[in-house]
Each structure stands twice: as C-alpha cells, then as structure tokens.
C-alpha positions as CSV (number, residue, x, y, z in Angstrom):
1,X,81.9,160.0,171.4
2,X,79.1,159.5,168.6
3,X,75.5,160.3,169.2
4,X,74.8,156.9,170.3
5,X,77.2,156.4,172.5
6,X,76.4,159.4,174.7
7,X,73.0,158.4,174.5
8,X,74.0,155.3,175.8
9,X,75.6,157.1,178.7
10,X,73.4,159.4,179.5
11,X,70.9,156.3,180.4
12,X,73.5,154.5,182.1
13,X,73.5,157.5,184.5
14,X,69.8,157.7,184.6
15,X,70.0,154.2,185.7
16,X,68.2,153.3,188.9
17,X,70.0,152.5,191.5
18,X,69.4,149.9,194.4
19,X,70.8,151.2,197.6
20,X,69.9,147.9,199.1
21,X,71.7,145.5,196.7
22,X,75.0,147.4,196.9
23,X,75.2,147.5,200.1
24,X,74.4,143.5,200.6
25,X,77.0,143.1,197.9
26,X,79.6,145.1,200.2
27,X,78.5,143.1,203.3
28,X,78.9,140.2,201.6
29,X,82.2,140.5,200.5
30,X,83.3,141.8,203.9
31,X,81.7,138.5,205.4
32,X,83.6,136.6,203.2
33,X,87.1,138.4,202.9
34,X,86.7,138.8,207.2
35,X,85.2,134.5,207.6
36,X,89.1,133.9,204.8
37,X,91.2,135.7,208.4
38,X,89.2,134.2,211.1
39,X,89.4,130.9,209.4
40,X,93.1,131.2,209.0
41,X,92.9,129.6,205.5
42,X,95.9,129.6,203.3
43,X,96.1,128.7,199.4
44,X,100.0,127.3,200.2
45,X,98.0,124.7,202.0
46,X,96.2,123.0,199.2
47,X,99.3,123.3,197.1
48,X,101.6,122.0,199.2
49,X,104.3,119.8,198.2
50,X,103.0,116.9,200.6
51,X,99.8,117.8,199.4
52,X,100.4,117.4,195.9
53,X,102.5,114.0,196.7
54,X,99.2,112.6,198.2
55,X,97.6,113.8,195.3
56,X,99.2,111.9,193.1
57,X,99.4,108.7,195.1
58,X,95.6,109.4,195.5
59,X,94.7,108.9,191.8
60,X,97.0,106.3,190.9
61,X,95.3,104.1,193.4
62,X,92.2,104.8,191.6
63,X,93.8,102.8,189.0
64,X,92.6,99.2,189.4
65,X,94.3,97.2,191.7
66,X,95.2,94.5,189.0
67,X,96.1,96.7,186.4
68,X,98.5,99.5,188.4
69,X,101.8,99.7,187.4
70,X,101.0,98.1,184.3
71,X,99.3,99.4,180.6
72,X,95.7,100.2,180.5
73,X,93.4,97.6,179.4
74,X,89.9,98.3,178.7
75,X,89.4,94.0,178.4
76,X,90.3,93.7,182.2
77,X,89.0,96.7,183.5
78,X,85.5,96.2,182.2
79,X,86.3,92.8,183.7
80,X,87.0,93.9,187.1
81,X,83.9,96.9,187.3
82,X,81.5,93.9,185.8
83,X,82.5,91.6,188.7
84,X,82.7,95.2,191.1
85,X,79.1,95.8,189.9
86,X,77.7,92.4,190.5
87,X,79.2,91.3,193.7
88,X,78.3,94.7,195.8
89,X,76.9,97.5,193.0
90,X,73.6,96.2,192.0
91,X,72.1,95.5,195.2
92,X,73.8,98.3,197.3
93,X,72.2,100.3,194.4
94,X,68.9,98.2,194.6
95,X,68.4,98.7,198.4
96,X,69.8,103.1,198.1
97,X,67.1,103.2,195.2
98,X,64.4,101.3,197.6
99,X,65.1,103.5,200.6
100,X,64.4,106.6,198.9
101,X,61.5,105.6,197.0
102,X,59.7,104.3,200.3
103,X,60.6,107.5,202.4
104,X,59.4,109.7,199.7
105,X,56.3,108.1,199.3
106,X,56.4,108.0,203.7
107,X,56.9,111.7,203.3
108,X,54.5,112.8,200.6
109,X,51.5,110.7,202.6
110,X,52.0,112.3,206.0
111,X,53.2,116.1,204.3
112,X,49.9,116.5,202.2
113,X,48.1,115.4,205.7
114,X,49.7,117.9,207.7
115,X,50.3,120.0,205.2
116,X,45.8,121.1,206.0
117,X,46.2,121.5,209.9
118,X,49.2,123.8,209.0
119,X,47.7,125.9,206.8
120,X,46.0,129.7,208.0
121,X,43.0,129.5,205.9
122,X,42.6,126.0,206.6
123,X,42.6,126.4,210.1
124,X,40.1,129.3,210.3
125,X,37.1,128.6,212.2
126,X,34.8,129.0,208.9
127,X,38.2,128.2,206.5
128,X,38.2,130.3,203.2
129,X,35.1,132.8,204.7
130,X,36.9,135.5,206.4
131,X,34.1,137.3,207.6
132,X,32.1,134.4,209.8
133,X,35.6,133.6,210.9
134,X,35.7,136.8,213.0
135,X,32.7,136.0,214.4
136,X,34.1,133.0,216.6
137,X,36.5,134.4,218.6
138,X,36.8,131.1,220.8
139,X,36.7,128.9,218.2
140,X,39.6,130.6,216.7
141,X,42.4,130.3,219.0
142,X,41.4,126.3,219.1
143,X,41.7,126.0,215.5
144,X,44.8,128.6,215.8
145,X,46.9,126.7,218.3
146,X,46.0,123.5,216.3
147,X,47.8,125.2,213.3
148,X,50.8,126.9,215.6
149,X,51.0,122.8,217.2
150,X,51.2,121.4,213.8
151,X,53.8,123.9,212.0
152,X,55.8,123.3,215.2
153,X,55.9,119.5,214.9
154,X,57.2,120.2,211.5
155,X,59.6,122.7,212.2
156,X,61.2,120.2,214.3
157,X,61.0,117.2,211.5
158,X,62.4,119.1,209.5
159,X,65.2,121.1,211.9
160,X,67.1,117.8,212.3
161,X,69.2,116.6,209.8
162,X,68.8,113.1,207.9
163,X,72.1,112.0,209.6
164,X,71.1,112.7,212.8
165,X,67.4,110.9,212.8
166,X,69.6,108.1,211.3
167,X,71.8,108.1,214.4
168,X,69.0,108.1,216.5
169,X,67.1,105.3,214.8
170,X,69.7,103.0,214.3
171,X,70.3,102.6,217.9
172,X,66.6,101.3,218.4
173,X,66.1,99.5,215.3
174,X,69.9,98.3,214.8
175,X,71.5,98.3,211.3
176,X,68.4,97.9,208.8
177,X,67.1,100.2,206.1
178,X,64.2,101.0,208.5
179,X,66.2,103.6,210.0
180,X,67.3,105.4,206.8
181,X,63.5,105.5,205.6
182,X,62.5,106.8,208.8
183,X,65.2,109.3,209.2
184,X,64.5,110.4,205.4
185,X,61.0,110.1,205.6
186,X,60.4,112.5,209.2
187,X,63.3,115.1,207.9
188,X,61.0,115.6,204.2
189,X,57.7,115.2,206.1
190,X,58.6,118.5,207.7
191,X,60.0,120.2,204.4
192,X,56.7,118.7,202.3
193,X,54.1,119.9,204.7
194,X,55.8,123.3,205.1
195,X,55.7,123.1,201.3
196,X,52.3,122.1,200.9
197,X,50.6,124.5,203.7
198,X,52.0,127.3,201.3
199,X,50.1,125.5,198.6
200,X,47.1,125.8,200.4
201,X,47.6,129.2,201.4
202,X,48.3,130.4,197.9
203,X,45.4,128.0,196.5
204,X,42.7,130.3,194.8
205,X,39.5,130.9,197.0
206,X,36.9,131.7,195.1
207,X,35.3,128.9,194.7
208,X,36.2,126.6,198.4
209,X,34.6,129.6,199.9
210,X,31.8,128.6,197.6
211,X,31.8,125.5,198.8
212,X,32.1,126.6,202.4
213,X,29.5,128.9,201.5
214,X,26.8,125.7,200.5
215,X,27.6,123.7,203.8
216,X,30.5,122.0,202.6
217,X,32.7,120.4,205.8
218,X,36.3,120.5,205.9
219,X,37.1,117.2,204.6
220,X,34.2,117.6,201.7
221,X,36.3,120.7,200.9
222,X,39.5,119.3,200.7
223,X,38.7,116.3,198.9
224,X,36.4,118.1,196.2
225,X,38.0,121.2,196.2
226,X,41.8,121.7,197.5
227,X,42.8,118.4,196.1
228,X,42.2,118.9,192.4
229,X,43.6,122.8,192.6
230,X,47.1,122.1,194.8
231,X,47.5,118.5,193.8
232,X,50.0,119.6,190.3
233,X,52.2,122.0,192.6
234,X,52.7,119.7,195.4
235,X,53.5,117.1,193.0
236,X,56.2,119.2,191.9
237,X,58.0,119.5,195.3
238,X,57.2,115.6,195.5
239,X,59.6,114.5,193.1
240,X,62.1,117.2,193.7
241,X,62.6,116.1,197.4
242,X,62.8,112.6,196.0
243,X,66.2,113.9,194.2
244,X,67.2,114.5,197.6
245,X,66.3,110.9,199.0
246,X,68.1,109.3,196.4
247,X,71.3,111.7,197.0
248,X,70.8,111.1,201.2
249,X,70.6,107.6,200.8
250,X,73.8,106.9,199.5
251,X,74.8,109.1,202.5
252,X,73.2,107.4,205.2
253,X,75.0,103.9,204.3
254,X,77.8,105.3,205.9
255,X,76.3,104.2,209.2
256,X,76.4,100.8,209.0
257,X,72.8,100.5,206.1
258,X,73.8,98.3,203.2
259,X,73.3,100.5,200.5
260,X,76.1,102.4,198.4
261,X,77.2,104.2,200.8
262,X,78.2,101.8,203.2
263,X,80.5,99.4,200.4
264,X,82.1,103.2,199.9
265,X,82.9,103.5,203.9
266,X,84.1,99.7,203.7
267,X,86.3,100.3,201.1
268,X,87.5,103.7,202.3
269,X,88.3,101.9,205.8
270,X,90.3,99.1,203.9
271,X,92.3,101.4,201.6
272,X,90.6,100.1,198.3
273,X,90.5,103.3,196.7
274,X,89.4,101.8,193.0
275,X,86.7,100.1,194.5
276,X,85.4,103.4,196.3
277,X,86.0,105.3,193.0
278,X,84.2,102.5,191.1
279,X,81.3,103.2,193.8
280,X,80.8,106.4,194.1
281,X,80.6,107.0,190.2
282,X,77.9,104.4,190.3
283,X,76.5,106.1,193.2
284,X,76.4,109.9,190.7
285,X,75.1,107.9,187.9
286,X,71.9,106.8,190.6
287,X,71.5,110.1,191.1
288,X,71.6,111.6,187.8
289,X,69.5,109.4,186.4
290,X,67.1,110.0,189.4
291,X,67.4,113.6,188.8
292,X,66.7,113.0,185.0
293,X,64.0,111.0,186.1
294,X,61.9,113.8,188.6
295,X,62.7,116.5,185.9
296,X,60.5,114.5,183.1
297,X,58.2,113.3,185.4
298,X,57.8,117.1,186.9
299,X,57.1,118.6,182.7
300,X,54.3,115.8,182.8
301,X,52.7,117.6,186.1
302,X,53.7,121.0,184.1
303,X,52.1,120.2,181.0
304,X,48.8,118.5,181.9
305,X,48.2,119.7,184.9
C-alpha cells in the first residue's frame, strides 16, 4: 500500500466506535430473522403458482370493463374514467377533502388549547419564574395534577386509533361524515397538544418570565407572549397532521362515510376491480397533492416566520 492508503487505514482503525449502535444493529437483526420463524413466513408463498394465476387475473381486471379482451383505446378509456370521475370521483373526493379539512381545523383549535394546561412551565404555580414557584408548595400539586389530568386526557385521544373512534361514533351518529371528523379530529387533538406542550416547553423564557415578572396573568402571557414565539412551529405540525387527515379519510369511508373510500369498498364488494383501481389512483393523487400542498404552505411558515 501507498502512503495514503495506510493513512487511510490507520484512521479507519482509530475510528470511534459505538458499542451501543452495534449492538442494537445485532438485536435488531435477531428480532427480525427470530419474528421471519415465529411468523412461519415463506417466500414460495408469494410466488406460488395459484398466486401468480390470481395475479394475473388481478390486473387484467384492472383493465376496463368495456375494453378487456379487446385493443387499448385511449378515446374510450378517457371516456369511461370521465363518466367514473363524475358520477362517484368528484364528490366522494369533495366530501374526503372536507372531512379532513374540518377535523384538522377541530384538532388544531382544541390542541393549541390543551396544548397550555399540558405544559410543565405553564403549569407552575408562578409559570416561567422558577424560583417563586418553589415557594408554593400547595399551589403546586393543584396546578401539577391539572397538567398530569390534561396530558392524560390526551394520551388517551390519541392512544385510539382513527378507525376505532370511527367505529364508535358511527353507531351514535349513524353513517354521516360527523363521525369521521370526530374520530379524526379527537385522535390529532391528542398528537397536536402533545406536540404543542413541547412547544411551550422548549419556547425561550427570557422574556415571559419578564412578563411574569411585571404582573402579567396567564392568559396576558400567552396571548402576548407564547403566541407570537410558538405560533410558526406549531403551525408546522398543523399542516403535517393534515397530510394525515387527508390520507385517514379515504380510510375511514370504508365504514359506510361517502367519501373515496367507501365507492372503493363498494366496488371491491361487487368485483369491479377497474373502478377500485380508477379510485384509489384518484384517491393517491388527493393525497399527493395534499402532501404538496402542506410542504409549500410549511416553507411559507419556514421562511417568514
């Protein structure tokens, strides 16, 4: 070896060397390799030969009804995804996009409220002034089980999944889009005031203990003060849990709300695989231009804020 290549050894020996990492690589890999056996998962499985016949009958029955067995058309199949898109598409897309713009906006409301009572300097006795907070020792475990309440409440919002609180709400509010904005709504409310009581807590202090300092109350602080330091950053987690409304709203159709998701269960049930292809492609292009959407309007936040 040249001089630079043992160099070049001699530092990759002198490397540093992370005990830790290496061994959550190997107990990684043993979790996977030992969850492959106790799954009994086999490759032949997927590549079957009744696997692959399905397969094949599967995407020629993506094919258009009209035009299978026949040659491709672009005339009639624009044809049949304009009438698709018309008949069931636009408002099944319509009513997804209104669900998740209504449970974000429910969620965002009610997280930035809870997201105060849930925060530790918040919730001091004298918030952001350590020292007078020691000083009331009974005041403090009121103000401290109010926080410990509130971050349980949204533990548990946000501990049960979107299907579930649809499942639940559906069978008091019957087949509406009420119980998809609910369910939505309650399940972010927890992850946006988790969110946005970490906002607070990492929100510099300086000057609200100023303000604390001159008399200020609580809500005089948080309007004046918290509001114009965290409001940037919490928009940021707003519109990235709206990607996930828009995503969980095609979801949720599938129990019986008229939005995409239910026309994909309908045709699903009646064996009208084009259609279902047809929707759930129109269901992706939803979400990535919702996705597209929350990344430019979270460079705005970036780049004014």
């Amino acid at each position: 070896m040249n001089s630079a290549e043992v160099e070049v050894q001699k530092l990759y020996d002198q490397r540093s060397r992370n005990h830790f990492v290496i061994w959550s690589g190997v107990l990684l890999l043993t979790l996977m390799t030992g969850s492959w056996f106790i799954g009994d998962f086999h490759l032949d499985d997927f590549f079957s030969e009744r696997h692959l016949v399905n397969l094949g009958r599967f995407l020629n029955e993506l094919v258009p009804f009209s035009l299978q067995g026949r040659p491709f058309s672009l005339t009639e199949t624009l044809g049949w995804a304009g009438r698709l898109f018309w008949e069931k598409g636009l408002a099944a897309t319509g009513v997804t996009l209104a669900i998740s713009v209504a449970a974000i906006v429910l969620a965002g409301s009610l997280g930035a409220l809870f997201s105060l009572p849930a925060a530790r300097n918040f919730m001091a006795p004298d918030p952001f002034i350590a020292s007078l907070s020691e000083s009331r020792q009974g005041w403090g475990l009121l103000w401290t089980a109010a926080m410990w309440g509130t971050r349980a409440f949204l533990i548990f919002a946000r501990a049960i999944p979107e299907y579930l609180w649809a499942f639940l709400f559906l069978t008091i509010l019957g087949p509406t889009a009420a119980p998809a904005v609910l369910a939505l709504g309650l399940h972010n409310l927890g992850i946006l005031g988790k969110l946005g009581a970490e906002v607070v807590e990492n929100t510099e202090g300086s000057g609200l203990s100023a303000l604390r300092g001159l008399g200020a109350s609580r809500l005089q602080i948080s309007l004046a003060g918290l509001f114009p330091l965290a409001y940037s950053r919490f928009l940021l987690f707003f519109f990235y849990r709206w990607e996930t409304c828009v995503r969980e709203a095609t979801v949720l159709g599938m129990l019986g709300i008229v939005s995409l998701g239910y026309w994909i269960q309908d045709a699903r049930a009646r064996n009208h695989y084009d259609e279902m292809f047809f929707l759930v492609l129109l269901g992706a292009f939803l979400v990535l231009a919702g996705d597209l959407l929350s990344a430019f309007a979270r460079e705005m936040v970036r780049r004014y804020s």
